[in-house]
RORO-532420 format. One record per residue (C-alpha): x, y, z; residue in one letter. Coordinates in steps of 0.1 Angstrom, whole numbers, plus 2048, in hexadecimal, padded with zeros to 3 digits. Example, Ala and Ser with C-alpha at 12.3 -4.5 7.8 and 13.67 -1.06 7.14 Angstrom:
BEGIN
atom px: 87B; py: 7D3; pz: 84E; type: A
atom px: 889; py: 7F5; pz: 847; type: S
//
This chain:
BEGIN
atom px: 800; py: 800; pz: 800; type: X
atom px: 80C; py: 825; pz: 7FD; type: X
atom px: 81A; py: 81C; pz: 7D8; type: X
atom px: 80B; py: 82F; pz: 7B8; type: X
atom px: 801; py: 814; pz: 79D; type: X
atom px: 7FB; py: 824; pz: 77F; type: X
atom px: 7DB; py: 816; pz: 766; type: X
atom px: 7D7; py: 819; pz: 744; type: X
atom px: 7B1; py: 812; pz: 732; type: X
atom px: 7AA; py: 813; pz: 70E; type: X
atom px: 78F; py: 809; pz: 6FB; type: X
atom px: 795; py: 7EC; pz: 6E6; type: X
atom px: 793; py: 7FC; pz: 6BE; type: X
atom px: 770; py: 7ED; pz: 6B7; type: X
atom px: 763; py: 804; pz: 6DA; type: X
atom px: 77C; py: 81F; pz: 6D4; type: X
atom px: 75F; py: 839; pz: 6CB; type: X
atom px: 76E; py: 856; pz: 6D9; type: X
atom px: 78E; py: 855; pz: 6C9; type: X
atom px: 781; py: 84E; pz: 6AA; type: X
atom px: 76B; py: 86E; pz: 6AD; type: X
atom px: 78D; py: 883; pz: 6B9; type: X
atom px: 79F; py: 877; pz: 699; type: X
atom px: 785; py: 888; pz: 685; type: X
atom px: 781; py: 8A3; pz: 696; type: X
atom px: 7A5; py: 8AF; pz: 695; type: X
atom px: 7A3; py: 8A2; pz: 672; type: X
atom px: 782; py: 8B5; pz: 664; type: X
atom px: 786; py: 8D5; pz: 67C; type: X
atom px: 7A9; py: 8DE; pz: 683; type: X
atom px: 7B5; py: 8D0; pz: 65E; type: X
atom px: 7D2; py: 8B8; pz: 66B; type: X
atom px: 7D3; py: 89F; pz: 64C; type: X
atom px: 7EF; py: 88C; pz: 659; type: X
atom px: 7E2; py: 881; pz: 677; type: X
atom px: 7E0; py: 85A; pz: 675; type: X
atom px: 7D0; py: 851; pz: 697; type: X
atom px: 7C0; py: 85D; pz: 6BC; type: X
atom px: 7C2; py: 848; pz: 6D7; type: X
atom px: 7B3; py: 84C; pz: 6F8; type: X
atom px: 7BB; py: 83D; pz: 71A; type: X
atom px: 7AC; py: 848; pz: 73D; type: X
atom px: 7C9; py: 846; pz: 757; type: X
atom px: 7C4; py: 83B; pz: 77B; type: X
atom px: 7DF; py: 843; pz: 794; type: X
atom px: 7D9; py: 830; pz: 7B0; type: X
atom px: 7E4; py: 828; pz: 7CF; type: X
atom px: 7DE; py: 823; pz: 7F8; type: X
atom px: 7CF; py: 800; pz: 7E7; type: X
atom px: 7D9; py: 7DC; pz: 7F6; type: X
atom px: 7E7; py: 7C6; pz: 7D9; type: X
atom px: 7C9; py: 7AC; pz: 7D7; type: X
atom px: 7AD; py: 7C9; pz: 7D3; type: X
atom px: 7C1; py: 7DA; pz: 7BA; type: X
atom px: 7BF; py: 7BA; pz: 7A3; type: X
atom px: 79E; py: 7B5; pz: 7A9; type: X
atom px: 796; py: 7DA; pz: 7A1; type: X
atom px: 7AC; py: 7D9; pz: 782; type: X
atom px: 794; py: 7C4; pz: 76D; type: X
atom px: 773; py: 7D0; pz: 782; type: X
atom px: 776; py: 7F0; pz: 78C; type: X
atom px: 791; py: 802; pz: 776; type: X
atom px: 78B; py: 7EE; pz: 754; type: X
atom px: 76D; py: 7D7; pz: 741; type: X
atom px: 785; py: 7BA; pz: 734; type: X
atom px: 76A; py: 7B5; pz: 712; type: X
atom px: 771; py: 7D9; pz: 709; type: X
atom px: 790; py: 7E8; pz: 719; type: X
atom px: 7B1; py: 7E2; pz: 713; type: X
atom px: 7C0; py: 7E6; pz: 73A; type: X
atom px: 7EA; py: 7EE; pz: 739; type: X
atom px: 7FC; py: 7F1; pz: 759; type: X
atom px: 814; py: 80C; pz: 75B; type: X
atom px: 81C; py: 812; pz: 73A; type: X
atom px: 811; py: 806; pz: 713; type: X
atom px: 81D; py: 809; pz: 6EF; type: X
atom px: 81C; py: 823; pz: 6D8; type: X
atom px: 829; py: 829; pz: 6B8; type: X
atom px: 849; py: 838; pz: 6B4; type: X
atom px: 83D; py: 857; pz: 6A1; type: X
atom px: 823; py: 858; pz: 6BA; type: X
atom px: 821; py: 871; pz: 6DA; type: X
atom px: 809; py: 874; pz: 6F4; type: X
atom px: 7FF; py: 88E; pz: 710; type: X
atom px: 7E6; py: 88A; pz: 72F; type: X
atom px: 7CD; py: 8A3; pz: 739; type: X
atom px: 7BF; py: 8A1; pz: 762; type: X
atom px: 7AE; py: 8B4; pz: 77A; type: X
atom px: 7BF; py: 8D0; pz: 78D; type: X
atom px: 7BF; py: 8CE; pz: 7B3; type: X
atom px: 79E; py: 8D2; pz: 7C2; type: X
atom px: 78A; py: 8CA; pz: 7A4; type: X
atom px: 771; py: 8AF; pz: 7A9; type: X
atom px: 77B; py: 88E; pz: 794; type: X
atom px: 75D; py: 87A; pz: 78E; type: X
atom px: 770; py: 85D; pz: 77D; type: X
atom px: 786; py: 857; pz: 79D; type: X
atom px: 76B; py: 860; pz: 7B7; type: X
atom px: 755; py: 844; pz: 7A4; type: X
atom px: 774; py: 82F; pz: 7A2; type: X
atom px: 77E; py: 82E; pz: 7CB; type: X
atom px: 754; py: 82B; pz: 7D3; type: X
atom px: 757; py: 80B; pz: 7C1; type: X
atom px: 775; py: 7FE; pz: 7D1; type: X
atom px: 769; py: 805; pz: 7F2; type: X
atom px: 74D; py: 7EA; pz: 7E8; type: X
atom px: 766; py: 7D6; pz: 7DF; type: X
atom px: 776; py: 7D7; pz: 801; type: X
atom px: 76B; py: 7F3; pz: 81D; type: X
atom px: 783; py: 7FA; pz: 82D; type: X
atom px: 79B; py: 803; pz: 811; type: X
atom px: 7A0; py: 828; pz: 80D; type: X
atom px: 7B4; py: 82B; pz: 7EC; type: X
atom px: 7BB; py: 84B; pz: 7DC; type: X
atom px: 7B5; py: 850; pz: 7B6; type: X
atom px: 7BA; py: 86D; pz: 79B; type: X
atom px: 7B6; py: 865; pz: 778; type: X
atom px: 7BC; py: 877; pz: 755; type: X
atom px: 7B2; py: 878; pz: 735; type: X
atom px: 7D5; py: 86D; pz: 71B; type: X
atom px: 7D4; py: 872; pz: 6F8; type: X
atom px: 7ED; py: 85E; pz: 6E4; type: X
atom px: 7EF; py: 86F; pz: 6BD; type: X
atom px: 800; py: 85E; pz: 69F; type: X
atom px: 80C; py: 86C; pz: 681; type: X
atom px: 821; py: 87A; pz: 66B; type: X
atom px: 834; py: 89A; pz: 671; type: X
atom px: 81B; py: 8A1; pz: 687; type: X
atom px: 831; py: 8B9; pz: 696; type: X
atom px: 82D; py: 8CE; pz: 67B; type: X
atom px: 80D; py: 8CE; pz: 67B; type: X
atom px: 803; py: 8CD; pz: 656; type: X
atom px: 7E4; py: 8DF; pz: 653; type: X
atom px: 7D2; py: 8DC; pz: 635; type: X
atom px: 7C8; py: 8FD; pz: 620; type: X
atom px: 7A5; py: 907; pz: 61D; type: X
atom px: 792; py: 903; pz: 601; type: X
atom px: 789; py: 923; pz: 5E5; type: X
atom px: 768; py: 91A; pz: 5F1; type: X
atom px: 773; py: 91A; pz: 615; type: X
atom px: 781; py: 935; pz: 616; type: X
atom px: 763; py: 949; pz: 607; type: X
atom px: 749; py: 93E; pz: 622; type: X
//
């Protein structure tokens, strides 16, 4: 107890709705063409957990094994990929983790873990660093 295990979920592609919708988003709206893929995991930080809880919360609580992929600590990306995380600032309420410690505390009472979570996007493509935005249209450009 005391140690911060760190949880990765992503939906598995078939599920993966809201990355899908991302992709095209940054596609349609913002005009980057040579984005390839949008993935998008919820991390859990967790910790003040005893070792048997945490497993059973990992495929329960944290993750539904039919539609989740679940990695612990760490997963694969692409090497032309990069990622960032977006989380709650101090003293903003965090649904996802509240939801998350209610549920462990069925799991076992008198466990009192501790949870923040984030939101990490993990984008693919080439020279995305350049950020090649495509050029409107004549048409476009006149509406």
């Amino acid at each position: 107890m005391g140690q911060v295990k760190r949880i990765y979920v992503e939906k598995k592609a078939p599920y993966a709705v809201r990355a899908k919708e991302l992709k095209e988003e940054v596609r349609q709206y913002l005009g980057i063409t040579a984005l390839r893929d949008v993935r998008v995991l919820i991390r859990y930080d967790v910790e003040n957990l005893s070792d048997a809880t945490y497993k059973q919360a990992l495929l329960t609580v944290f993750s539904e094994p039919p539609v989740d992929n679940c990695y612990e600590e760490s997963f694969t990306m692409d090497p032309d990929a990069f990622c960032f995380s977006v989380e709650y600032l101090p003293g903003q309420f965090d649904q996802r983790a509240d939801s998350a410690v209610q549920c462990i505390q069925f799991l076992k009472e008198d466990e009192q873990p501790i949870i923040k979570t984030a939101t990490t996007y993990v984008v693919t493509g080439k020279d995305l660093s350049l950020i090649h935005i495509s050029e409107p249209t004549r048409q476009e450009a006149i509406s």
